[in-house]
DSSP file (Angstrom, degrees, kcal/mol; ACC not computed):
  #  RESIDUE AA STRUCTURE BP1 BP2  ACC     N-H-->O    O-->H-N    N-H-->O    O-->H-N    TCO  KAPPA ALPHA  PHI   PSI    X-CA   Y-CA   Z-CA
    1    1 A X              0   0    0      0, 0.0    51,-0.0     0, 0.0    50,-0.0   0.000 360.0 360.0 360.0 133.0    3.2    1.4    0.0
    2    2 A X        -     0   0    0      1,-0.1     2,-0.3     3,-0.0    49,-0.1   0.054 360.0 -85.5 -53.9 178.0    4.9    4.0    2.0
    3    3 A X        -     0   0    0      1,-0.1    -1,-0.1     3,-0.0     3,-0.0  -0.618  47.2-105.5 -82.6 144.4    3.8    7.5    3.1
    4    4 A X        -     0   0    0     -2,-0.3     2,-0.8     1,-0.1    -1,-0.1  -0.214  49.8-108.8 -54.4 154.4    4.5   10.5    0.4
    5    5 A X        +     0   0    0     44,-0.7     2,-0.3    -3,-0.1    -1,-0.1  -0.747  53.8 162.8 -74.2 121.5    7.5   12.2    2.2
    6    6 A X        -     0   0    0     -2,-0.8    13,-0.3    13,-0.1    11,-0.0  -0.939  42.3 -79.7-145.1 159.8    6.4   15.8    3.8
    7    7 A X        +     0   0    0     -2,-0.3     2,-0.2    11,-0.1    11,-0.2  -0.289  44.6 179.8 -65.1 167.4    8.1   18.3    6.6
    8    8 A X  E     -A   17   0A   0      9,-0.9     9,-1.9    10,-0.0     2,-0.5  -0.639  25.1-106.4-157.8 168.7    7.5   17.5   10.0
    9    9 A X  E     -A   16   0A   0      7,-0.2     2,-0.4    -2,-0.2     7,-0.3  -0.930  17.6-154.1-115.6 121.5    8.8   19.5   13.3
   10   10 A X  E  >> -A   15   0A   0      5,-0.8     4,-0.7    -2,-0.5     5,-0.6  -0.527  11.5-179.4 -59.9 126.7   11.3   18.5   15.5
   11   11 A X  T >45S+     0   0    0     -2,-0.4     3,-6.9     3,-0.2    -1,-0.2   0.842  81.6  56.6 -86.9 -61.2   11.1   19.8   18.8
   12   12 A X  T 345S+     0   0    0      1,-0.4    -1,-0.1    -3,-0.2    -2,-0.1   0.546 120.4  28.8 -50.2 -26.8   13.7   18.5   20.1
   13   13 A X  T 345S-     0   0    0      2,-0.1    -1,-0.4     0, 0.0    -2,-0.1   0.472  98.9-123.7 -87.2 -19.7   16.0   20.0   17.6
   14   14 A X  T <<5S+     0   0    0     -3,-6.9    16,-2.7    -4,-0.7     2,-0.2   0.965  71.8 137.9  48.7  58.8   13.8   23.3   16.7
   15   15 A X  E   < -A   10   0A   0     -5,-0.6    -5,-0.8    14,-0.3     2,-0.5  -0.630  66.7-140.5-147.5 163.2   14.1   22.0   13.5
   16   16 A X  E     +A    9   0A   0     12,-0.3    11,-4.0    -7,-0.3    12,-0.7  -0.997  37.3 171.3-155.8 109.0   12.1   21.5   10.5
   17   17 A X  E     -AB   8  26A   0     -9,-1.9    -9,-0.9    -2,-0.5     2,-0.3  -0.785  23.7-152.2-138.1 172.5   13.2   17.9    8.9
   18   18 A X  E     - B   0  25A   0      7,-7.1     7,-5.7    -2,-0.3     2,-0.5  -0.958  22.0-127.1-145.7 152.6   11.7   15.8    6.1
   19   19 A X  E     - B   0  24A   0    -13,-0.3     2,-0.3    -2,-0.3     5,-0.2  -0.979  32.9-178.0-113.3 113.7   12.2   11.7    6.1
   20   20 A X  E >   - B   0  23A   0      3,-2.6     3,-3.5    -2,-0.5    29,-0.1  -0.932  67.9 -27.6-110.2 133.3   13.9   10.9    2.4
   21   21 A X  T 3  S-     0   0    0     -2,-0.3    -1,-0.1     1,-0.3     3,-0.1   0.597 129.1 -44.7  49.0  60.9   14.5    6.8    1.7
   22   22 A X  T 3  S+     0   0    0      1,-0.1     2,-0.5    -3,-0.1    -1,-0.3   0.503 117.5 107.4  76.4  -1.6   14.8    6.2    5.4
   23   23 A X  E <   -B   20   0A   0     -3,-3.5    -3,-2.6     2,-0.0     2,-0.5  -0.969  66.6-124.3-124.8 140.7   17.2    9.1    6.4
   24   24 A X  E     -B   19   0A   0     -2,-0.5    -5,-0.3    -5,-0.2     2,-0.2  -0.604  27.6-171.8 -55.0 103.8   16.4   12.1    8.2
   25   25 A X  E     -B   18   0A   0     -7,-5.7    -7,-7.1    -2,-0.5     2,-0.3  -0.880  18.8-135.4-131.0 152.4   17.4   15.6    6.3
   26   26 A X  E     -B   17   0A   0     -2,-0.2    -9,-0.2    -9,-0.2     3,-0.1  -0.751  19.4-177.6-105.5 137.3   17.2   19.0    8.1
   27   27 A X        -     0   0    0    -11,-4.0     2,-0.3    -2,-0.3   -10,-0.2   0.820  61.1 -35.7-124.5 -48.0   15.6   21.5    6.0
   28   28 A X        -     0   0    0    -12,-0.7   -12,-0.3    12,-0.0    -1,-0.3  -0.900  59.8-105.8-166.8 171.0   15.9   24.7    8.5
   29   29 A X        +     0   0    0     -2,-0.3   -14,-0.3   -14,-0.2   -15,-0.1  -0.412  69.7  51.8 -96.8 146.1   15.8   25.5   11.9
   30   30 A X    >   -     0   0    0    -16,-2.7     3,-1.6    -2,-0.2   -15,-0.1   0.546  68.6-114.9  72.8 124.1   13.3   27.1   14.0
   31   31 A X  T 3  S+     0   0    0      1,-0.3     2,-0.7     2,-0.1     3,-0.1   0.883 111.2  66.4 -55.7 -57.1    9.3   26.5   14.5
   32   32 A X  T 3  S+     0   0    0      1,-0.2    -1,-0.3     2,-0.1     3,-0.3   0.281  88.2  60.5  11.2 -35.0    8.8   29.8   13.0
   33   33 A X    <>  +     0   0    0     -3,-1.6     4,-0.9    -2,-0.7    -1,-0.2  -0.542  52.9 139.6-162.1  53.6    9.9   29.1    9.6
   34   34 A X  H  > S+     0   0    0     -2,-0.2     4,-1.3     2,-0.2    -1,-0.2   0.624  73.0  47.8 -87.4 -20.1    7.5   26.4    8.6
   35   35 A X  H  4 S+     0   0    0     -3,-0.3    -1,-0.1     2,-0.2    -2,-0.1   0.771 113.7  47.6 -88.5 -15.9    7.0   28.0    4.6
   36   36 A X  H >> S+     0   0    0      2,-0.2     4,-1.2     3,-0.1     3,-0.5   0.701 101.6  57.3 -89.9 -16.3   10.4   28.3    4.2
   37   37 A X  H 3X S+     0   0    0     -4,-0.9     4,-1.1     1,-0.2    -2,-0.2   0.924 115.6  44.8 -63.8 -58.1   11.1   24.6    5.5
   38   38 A X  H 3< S+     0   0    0     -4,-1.3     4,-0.3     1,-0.2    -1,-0.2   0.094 105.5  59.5 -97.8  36.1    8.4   23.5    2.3
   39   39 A X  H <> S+     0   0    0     -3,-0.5     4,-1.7     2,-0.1    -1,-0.2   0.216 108.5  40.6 -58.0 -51.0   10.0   25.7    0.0
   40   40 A X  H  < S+     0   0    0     -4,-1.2     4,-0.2     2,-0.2    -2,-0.2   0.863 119.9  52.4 -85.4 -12.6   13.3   23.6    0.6
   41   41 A X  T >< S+     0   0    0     -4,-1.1     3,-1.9     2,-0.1    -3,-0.2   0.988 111.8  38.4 -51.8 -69.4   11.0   20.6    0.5
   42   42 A X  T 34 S+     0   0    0     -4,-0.3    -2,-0.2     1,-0.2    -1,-0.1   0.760 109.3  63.9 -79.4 -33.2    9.5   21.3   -2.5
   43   43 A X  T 3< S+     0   0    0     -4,-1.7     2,-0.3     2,-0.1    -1,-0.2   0.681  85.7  94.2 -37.9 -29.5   13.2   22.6   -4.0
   44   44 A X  S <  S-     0   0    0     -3,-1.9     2,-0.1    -4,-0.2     5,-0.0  -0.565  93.1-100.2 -75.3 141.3   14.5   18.6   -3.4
   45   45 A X        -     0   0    0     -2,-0.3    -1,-0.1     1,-0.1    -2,-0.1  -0.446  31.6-109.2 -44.4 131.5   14.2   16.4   -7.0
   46   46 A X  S  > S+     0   0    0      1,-0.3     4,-0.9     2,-0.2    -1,-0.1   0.375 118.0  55.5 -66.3 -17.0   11.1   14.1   -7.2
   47   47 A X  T  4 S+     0   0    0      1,-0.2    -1,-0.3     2,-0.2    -3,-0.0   0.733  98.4  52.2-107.7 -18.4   13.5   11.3   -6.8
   48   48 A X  T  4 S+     0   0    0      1,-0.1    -2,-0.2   -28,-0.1    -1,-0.2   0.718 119.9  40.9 -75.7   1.0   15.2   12.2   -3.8
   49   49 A X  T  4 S+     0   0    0    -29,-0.1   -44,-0.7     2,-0.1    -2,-0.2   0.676  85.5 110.9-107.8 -11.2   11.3   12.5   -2.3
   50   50 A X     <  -     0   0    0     -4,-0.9   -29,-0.3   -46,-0.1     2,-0.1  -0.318  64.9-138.8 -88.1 146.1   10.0    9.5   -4.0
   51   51 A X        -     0   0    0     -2,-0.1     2,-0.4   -49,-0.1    -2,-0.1  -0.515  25.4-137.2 -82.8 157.5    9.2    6.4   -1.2
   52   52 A X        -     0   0    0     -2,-0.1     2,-0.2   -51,-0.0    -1,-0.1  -0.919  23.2-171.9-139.9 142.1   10.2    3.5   -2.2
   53   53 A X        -     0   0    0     -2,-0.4     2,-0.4   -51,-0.1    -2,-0.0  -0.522  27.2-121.0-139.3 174.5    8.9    0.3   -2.2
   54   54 A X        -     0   0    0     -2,-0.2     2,-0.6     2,-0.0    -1,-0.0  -0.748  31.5-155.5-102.2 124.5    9.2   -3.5   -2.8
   55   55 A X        -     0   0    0     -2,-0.4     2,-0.3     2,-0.0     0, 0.0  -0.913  15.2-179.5-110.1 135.0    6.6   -5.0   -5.4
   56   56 A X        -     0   0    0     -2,-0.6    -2,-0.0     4,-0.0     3,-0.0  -0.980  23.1-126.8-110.6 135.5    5.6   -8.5   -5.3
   57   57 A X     >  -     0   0    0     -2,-0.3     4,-3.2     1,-0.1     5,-0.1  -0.188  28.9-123.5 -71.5 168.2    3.6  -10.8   -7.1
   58   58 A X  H  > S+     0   0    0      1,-0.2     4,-4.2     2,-0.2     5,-0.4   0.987 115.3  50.2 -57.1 -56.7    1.2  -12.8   -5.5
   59   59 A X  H  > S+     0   0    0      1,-0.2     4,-1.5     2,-0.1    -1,-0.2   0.868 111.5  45.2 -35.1 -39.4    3.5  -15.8   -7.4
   60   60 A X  H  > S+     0   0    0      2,-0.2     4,-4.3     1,-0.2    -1,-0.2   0.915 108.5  55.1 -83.4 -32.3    6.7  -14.8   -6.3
   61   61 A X  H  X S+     0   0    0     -4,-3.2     4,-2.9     1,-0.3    -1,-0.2   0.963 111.3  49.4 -57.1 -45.0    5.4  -14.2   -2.6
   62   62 A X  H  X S+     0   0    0     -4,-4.2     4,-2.0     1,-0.2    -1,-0.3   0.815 113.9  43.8 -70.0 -16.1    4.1  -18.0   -2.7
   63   63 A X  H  X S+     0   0    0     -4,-1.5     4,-1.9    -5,-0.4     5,-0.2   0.968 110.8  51.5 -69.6 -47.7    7.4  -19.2   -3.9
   64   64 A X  H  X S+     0   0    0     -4,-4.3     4,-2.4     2,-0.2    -2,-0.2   0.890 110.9  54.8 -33.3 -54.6    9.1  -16.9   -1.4
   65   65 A X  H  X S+     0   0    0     -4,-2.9     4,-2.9     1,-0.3    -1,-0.2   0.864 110.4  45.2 -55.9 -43.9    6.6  -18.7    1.3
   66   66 A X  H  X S+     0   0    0     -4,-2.0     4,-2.0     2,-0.2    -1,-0.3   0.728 104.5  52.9 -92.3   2.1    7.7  -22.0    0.5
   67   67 A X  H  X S+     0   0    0     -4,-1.9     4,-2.2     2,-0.2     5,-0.3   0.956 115.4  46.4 -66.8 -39.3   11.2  -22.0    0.2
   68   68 A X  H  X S+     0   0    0     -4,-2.4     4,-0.6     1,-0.3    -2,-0.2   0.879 114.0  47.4 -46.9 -43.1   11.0  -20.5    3.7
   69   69 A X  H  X S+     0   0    0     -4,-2.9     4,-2.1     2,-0.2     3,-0.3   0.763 112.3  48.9 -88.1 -30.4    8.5  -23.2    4.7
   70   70 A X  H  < S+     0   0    0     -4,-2.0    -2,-0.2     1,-0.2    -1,-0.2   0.999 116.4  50.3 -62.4 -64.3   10.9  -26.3    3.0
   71   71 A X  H  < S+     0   0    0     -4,-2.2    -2,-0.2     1,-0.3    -1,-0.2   0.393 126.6  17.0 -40.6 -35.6   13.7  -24.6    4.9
   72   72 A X  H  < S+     0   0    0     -4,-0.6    -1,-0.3    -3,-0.3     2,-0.2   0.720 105.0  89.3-129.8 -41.4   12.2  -24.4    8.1
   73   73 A X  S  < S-     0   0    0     -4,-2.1     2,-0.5    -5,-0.1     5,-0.3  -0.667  76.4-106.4 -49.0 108.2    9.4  -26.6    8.2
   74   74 A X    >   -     0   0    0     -2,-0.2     3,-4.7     1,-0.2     4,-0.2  -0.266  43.4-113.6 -53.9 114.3    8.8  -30.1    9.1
   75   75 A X  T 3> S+     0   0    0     -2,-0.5     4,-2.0     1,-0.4     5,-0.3   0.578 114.4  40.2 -12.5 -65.0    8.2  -32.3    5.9
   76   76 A X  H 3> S+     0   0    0      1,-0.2     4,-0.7     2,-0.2    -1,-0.4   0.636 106.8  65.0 -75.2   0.5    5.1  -33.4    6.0
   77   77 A X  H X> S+     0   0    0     -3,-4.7     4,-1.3    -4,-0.1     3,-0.9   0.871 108.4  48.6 -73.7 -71.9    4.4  -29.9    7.3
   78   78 A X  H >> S+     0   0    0      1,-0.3     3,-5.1    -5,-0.3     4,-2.6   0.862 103.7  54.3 -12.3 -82.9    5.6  -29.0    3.4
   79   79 A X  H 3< S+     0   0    0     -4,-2.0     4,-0.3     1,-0.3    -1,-0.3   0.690 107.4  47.7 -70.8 -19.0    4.0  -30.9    1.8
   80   80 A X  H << S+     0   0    0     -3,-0.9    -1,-0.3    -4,-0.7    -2,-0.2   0.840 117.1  42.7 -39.3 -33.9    0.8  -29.9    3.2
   81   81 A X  H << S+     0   0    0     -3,-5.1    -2,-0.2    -4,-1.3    -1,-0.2   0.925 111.1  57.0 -93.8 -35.9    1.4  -26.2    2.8
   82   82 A X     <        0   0    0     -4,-2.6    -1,-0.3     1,-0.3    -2,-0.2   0.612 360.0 360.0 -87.1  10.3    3.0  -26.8   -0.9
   83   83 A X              0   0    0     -5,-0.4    -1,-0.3    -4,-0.3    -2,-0.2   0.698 360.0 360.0 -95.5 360.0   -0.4  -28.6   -2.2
């Protein structure tokens, strides 16, 4: 599971940024102005903040494994792994 999303500081920008579904968003500028940076945090919709993630069953993962492993694998290597 990812990490919940929360502000961070840039230095390099003198910036105040938040990481949303893999993209960087700038929330305001200058170290200074670190309560108003989770004020525009906390301002964003719970779905633009929510991480998101892949679930798998345990089945699907071993099906996943063996296609990969028919696919890739030498036969009798297969049929080991698929028994």
């Amino acid at each position: 599971m990812g990490r919940a999303a929360k502000p961070w500081y840039r230095k390099d920008r003198n910036a105040w940024c938040v990481n949303v579904q893999g993209k960087c968003i700038k929330l305001v500028n200058g170290k200074a102005n670190r309560n108003e940076a989770y004020r525009r945090f906390l301002a964003l919709t719970p779905t633009e903040t929510k991480a998101v993630t892949a679930r798998v069953t345990g089945k699907e993962a071993c099906a996943l494994f063996l296609e990969f492993a028919h696919a890739n694998l030498k036969p009798k290597t297969y049929d080991c792994r698929s028994t």
